[in-house]
VOPAGU-2260 file (C-alpha; in pm, 1 decimal, decimal comma):
REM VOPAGU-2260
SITE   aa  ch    i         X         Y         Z
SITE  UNK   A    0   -2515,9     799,6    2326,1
SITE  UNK   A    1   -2249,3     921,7    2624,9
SITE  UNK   A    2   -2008,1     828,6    2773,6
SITE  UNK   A    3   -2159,9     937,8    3111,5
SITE  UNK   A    4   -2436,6     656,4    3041,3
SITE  UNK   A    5   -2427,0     468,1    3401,6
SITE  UNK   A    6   -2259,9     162,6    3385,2
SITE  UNK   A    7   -2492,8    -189,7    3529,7
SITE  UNK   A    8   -2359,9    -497,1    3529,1
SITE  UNK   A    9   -2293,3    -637,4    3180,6
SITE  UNK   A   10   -2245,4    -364,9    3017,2
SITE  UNK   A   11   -1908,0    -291,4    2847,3
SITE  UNK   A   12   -1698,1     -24,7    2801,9
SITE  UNK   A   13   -1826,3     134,5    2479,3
SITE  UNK   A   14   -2183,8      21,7    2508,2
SITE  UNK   A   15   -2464,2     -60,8    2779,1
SITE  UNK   A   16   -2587,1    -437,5    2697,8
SITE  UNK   A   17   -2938,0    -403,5    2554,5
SITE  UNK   A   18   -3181,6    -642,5    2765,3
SITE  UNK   A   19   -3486,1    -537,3    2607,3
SITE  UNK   A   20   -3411,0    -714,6    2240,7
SITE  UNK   A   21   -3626,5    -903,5    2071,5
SITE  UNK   A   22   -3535,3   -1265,4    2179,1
SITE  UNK   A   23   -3454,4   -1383,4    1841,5
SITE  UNK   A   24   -3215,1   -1137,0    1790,9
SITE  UNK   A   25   -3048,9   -1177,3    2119,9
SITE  UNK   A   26   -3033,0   -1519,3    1979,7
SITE  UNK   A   27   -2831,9   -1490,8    1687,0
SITE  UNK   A   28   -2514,9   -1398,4    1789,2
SITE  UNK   A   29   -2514,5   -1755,5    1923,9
SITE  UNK   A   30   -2607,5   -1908,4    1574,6
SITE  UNK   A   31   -2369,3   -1662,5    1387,3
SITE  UNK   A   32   -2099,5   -1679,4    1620,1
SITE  UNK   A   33   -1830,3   -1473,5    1366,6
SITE  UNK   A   34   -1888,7   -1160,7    1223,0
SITE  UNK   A   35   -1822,3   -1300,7     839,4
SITE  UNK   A   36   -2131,9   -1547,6     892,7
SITE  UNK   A   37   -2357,7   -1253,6     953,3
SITE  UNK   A   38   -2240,4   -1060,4     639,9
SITE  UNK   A   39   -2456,6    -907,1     424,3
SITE  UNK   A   40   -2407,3    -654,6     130,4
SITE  UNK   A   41   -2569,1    -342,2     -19,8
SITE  UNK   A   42   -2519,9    -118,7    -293,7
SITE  UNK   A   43   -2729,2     149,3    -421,0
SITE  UNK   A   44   -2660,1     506,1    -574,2
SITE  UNK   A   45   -2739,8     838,7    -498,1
SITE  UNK   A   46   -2856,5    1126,6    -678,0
SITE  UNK   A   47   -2602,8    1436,0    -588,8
SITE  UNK   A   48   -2739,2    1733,3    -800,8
SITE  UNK   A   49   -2753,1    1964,7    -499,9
SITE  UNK   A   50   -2534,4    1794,2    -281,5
SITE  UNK   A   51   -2268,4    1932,0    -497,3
SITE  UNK   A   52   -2419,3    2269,3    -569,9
SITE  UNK   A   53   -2398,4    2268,2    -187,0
SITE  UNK   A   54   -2079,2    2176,1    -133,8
SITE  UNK   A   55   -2010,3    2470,4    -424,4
SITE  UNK   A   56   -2129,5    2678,4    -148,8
SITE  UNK   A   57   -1938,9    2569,9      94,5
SITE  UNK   A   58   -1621,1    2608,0    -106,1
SITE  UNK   A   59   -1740,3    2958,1    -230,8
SITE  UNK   A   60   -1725,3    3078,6     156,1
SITE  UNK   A   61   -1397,7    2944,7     236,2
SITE  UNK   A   62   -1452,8    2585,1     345,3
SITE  UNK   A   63   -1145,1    2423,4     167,4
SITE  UNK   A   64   -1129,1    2080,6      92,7
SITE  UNK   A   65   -1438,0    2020,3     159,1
SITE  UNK   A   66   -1599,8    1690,7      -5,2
SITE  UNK   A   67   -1859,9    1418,9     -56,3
SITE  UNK   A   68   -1675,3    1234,1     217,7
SITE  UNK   A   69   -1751,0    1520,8     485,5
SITE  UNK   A   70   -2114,4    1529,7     325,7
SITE  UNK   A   71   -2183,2    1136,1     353,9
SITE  UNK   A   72   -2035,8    1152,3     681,4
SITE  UNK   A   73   -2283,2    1406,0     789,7
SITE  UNK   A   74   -2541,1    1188,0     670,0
SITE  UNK   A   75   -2448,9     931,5     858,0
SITE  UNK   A   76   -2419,1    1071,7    1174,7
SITE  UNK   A   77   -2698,9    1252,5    1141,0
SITE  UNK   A   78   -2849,7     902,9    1066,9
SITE  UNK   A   79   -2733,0     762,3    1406,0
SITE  UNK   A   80   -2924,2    1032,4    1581,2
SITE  UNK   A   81   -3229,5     947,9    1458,1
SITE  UNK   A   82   -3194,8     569,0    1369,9
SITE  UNK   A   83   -2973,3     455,1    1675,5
SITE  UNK   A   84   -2987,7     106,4    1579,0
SITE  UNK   A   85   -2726,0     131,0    1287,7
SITE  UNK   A   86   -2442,1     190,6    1599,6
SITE  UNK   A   87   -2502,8    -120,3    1807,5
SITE  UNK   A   88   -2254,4    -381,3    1802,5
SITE  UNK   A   89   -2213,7    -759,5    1851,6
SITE  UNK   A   90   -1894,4    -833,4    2136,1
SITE  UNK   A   91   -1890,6   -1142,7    2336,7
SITE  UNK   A   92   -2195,4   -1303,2    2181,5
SITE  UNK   A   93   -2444,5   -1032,4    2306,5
SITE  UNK   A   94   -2592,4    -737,7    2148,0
SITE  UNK   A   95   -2471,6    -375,5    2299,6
SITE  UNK   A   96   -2595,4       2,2    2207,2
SITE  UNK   A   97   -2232,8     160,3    2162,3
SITE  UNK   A   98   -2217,6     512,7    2371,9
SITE  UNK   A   99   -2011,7     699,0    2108,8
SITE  UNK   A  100   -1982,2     759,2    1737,2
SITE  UNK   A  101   -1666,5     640,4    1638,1
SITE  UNK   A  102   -1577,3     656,3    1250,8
SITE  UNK   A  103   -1234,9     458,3    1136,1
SITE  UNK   A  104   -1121,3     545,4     818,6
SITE  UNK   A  105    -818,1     424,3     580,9
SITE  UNK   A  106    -596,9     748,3     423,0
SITE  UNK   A  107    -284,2     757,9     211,3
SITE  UNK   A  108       2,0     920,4     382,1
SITE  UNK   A  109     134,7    1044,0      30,6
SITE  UNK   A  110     -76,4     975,4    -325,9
SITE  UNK   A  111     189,8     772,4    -479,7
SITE  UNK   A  112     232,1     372,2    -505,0
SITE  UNK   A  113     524,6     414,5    -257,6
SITE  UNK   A  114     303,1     614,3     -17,2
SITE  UNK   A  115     195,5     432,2     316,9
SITE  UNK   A  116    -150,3     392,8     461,7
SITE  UNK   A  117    -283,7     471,1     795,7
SITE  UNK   A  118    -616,9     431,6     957,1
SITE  UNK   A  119    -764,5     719,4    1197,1
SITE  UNK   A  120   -1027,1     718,8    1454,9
SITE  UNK   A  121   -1255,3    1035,5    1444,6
SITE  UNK   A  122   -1530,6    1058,0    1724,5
SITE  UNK   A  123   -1816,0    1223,2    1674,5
SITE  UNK   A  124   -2114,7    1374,4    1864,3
SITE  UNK   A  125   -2511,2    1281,3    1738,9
SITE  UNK   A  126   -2558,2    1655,5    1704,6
SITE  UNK   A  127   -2219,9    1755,7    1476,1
SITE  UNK   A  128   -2347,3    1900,3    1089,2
SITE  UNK   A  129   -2143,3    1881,1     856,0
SITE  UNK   A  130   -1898,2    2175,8     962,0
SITE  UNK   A  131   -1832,2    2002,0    1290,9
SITE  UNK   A  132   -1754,0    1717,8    1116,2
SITE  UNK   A  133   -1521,6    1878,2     845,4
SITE  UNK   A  134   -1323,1    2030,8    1120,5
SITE  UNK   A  135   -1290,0    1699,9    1328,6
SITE  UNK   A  136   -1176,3    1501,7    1004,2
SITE  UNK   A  137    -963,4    1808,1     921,5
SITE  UNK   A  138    -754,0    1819,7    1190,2
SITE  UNK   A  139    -638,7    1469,5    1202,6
SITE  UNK   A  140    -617,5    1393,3     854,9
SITE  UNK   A  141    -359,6    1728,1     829,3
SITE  UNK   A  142    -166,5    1548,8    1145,0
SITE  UNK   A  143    -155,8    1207,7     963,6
SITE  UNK   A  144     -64,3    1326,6     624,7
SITE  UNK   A  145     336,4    1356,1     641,3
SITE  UNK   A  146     562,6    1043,2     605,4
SITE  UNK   A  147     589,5    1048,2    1030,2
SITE  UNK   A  148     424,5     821,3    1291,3
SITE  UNK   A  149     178,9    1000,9    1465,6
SITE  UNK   A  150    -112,2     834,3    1529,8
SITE  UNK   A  151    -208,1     602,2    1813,6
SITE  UNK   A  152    -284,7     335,0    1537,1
SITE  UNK   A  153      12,6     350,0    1365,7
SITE  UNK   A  154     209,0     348,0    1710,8
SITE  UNK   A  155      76,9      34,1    1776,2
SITE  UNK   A  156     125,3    -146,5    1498,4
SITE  UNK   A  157     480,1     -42,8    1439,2
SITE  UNK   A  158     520,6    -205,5    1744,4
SITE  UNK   A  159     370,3    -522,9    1718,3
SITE  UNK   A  160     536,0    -558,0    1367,6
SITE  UNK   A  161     853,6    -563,5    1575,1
SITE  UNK   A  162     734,2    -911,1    1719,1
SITE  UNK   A  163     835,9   -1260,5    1631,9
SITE  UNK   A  164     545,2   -1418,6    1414,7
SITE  UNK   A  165     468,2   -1663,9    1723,3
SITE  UNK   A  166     431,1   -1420,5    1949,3
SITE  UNK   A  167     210,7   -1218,3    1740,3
SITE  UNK   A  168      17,1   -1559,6    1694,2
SITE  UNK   A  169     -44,8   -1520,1    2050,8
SITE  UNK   A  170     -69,0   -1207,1    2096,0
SITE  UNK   A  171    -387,6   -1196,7    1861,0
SITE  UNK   A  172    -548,6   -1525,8    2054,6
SITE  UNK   A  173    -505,4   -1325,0    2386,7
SITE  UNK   A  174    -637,3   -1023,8    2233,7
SITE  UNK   A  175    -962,5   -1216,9    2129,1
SITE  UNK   A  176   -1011,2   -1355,9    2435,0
SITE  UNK   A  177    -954,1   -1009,0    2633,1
SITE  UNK   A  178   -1215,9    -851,2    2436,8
SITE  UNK   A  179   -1505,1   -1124,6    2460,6
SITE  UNK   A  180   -1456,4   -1073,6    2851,7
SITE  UNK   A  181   -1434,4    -677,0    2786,9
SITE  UNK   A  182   -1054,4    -726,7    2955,2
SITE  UNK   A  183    -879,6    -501,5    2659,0
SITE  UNK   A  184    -746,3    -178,8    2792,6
SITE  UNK   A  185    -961,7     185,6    2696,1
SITE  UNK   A  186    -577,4     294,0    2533,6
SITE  UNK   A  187    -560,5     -33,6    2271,0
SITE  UNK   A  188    -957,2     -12,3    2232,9
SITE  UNK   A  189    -935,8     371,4    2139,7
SITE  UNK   A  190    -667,3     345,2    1889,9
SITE  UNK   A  191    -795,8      21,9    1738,3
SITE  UNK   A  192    -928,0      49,3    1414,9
SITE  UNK   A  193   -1148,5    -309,1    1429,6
SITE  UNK   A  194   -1348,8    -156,9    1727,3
SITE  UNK   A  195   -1584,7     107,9    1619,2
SITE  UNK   A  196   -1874,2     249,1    1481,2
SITE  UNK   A  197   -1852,6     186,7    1070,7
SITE  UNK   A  198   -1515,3     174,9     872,9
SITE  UNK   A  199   -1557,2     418,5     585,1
SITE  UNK   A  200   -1312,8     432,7     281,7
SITE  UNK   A  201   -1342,9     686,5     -12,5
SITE  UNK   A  202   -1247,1     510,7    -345,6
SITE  UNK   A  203   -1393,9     817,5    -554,7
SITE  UNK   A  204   -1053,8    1010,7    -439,2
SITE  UNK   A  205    -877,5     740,1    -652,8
SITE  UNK   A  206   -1121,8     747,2    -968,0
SITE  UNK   A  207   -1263,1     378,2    -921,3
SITE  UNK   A  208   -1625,0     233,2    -835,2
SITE  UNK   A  209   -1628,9     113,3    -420,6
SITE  UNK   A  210   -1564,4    -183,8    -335,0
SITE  UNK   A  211   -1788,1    -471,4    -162,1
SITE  UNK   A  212   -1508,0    -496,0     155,0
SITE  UNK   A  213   -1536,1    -782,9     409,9
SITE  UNK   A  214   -1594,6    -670,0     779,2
SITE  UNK   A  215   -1303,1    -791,0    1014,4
SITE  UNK   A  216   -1400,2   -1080,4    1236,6
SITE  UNK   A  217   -1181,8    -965,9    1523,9
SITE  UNK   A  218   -1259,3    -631,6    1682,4
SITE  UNK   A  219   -1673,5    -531,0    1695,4
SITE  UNK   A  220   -1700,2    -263,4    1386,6
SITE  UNK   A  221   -2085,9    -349,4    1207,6
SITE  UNK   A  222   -2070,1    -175,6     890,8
SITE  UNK   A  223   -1822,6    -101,7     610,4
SITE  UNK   A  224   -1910,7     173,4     386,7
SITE  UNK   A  225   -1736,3     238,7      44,0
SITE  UNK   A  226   -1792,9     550,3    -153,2
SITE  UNK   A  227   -1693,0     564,6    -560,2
SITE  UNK   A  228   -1612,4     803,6    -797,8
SITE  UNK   A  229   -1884,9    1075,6    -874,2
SITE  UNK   A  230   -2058,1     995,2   -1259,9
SITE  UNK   A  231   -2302,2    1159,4   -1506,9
SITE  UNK   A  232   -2593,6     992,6   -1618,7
SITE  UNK   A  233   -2850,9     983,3   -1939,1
SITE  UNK   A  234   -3194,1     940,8   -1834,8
SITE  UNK   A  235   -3483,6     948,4   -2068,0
SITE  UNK   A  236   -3774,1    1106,8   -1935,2
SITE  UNK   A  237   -4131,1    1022,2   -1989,4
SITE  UNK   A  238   -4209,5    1320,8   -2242,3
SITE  UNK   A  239   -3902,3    1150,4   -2436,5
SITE  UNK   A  240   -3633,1    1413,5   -2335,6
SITE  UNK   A  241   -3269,7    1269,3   -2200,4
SITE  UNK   A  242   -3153,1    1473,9   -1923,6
SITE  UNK   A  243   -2796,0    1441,6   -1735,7
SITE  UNK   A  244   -2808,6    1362,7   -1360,8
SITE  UNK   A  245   -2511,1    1307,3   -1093,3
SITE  UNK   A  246   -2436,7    1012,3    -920,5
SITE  UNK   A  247   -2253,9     869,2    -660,5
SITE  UNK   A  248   -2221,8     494,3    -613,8
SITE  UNK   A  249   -2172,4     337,0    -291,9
SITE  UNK   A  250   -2162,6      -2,4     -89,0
SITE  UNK   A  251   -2229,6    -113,3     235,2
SITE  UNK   A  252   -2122,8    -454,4     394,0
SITE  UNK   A  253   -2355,3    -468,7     715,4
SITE  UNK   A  254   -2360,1    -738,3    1030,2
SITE  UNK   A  255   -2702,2    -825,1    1013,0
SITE  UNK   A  256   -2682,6    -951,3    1369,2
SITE  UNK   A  257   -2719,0    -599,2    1508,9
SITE  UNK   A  258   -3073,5    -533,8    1390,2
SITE  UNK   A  259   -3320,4    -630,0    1174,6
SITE  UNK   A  260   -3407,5    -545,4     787,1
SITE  UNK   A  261   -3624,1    -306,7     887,0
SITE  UNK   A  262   -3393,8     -67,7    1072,8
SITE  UNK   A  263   -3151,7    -100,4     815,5
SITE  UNK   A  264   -3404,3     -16,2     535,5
SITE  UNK   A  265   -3538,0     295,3     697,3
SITE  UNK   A  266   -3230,6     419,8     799,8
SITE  UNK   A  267   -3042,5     362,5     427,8
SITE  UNK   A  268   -3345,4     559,1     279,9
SITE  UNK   A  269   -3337,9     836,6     557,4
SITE  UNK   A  270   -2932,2     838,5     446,9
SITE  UNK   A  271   -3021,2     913,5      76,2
SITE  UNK   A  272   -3312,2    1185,9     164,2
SITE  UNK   A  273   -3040,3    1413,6     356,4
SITE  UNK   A  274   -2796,0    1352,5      57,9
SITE  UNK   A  275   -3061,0    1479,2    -136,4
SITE  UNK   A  276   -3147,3    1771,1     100,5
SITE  UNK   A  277   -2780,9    1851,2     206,2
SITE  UNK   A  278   -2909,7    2233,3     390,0
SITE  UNK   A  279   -3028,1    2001,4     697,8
SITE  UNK   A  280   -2701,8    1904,9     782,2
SITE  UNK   A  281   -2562,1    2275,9     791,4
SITE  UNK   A  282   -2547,0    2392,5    1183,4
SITE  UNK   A  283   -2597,3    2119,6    1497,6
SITE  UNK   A  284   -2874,0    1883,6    1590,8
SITE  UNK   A  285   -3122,1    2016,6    1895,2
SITE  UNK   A  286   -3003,2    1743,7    2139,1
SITE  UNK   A  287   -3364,2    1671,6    2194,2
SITE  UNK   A  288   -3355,9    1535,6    1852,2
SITE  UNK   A  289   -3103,3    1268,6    1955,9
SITE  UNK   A  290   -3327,1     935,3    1990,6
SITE  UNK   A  291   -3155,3     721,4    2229,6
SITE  UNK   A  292   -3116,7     306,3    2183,9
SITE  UNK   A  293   -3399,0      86,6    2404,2
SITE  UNK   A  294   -3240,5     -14,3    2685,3
């Protein structure tokens, strides 16, 4: 997963084409031509105990601000790592392995009604834990935060908005076209929220449950991941006692196009087990722990 991956012919700019799928895979980008065919939804919950007594930790040695978004996060590219799979992609109608970790996320400039939104890019390396990761998010959310214009994203867009409605109409069909040939510059593609890893948005800051969201069509992002508000629960045990646990919903909206069940099942579970054992993300991977994609 680098960008210093040699480049053959086919391959893209954010991904080497993988040649070695299983046919019927390769196959269904052709059946499912549009990502909101191939859409398919998850939710499940996760036990969070000593993910926050962890996070208590943290917080207790001068990590401010630190939060279940860092910690998921963590889990998730720790995931990656071991379960490359999750951080293919689907982009002219073949399947790719993509060569960086690339997490876009939606934050309110100011907590009020009136307050804009922006979306950020964060990259990340397989081996970052979750301090590498807090400082990454850290130090863009703090440059994003204020009522200016500073990010790449938000550059963009205030420009296009700027255009008559025709020629954003056309704009957007030459776009599409550009990026099924791999013809969009690296500048648009790196500041381009629809092209990345997994789109992550953290409802729990507002006090709701997460949403199922829809995965955009145009761009080449496979997974949408919405976190909710953190909950108590009453269990009854089998001796009869009720005991309170911690919980933390969350959904994911998957294209199922960019590997099977299977990969998606083991990976989801291997997600929950470092939630649930939140002291293995603490320092960086060994890079000989990264598993790379087949080729």
């Amino acid at each position: 997963m680098s960008d210093k991956i040699k480049k053959r012919r086919g391959d893209r700019k954010h991904g080497h084409w993988l040649r070695t799928i299983d046919p019927y895979c390769a196959f269904t980008p052709y059946i499912m031509k549009d990502r909101d065919d191939a859409l398919n939804f998850f939710s499940d919950k996760v036990e969070i105990s000593a993910a926050e007594a962890f996070l208590r930790k943290l917080r207790a040695d001068g990590v401010k601000g630190v939060g279940m978004l860092h910690l998921f996060l963590a889990c998730y590219v720790r995931t990656i790592a071991k379960y490359p799979a999750l951080n293919r992609f689907i982009a002219g109608q073949r399947i790719y392995a993509r060569n960086r970790i690339e997490v876009v996320m939606t934050i309110k400039k100011k907590m009020s009604i009136e307050g804009g939104e922006t979306a950020i890019k964060v990259k990340f390396d397989p081996t970052d834990g979750v301090m590498e990761i807090y400082d990454k998010i850290e130090e863009i959310v703090a440059a994003n935060k204020g009522g200016e214009v500073t990010d790449g994203t938000d550059r963009a867009a205030e420009i296009f908005a700027k255009f008559p409605r025709f020629i954003l109409r056309l704009a957007v069909r030459l776009f599409n076209w550009m990026d099924y040939h791999d013809l969009l510059p690296e500048a648009l593609l790196d500041v381009s929220p629809f092209h990345g890893s997994i789109v992550v948005t953290d409802l729990g800051s507002l006090g709701i449950p997460p949403v199922f969201h829809h995965i955009y069509s145009f761009g080449n992002v496979p997974l949408f991941l919405a976190i909710g508000a953190k909950r108590t629960e009453r269990e009854l045990g089998r001796d009869g006692t009720v005991t309170e646990k911690r919980y933390l919903d969350y959904t994911v909206t998957t294209d199922e196009r960019i590997c099977d069940g299977f990969n998606f099942s083991v990976a989801f579970r291997y997600m929950k087990y470092l939630m649930r054992n939140p002291e293995m993300l603490y320092g960086k991977l060994d890079p000989s722990e990264v598993v790379p994609d087949i080729d």
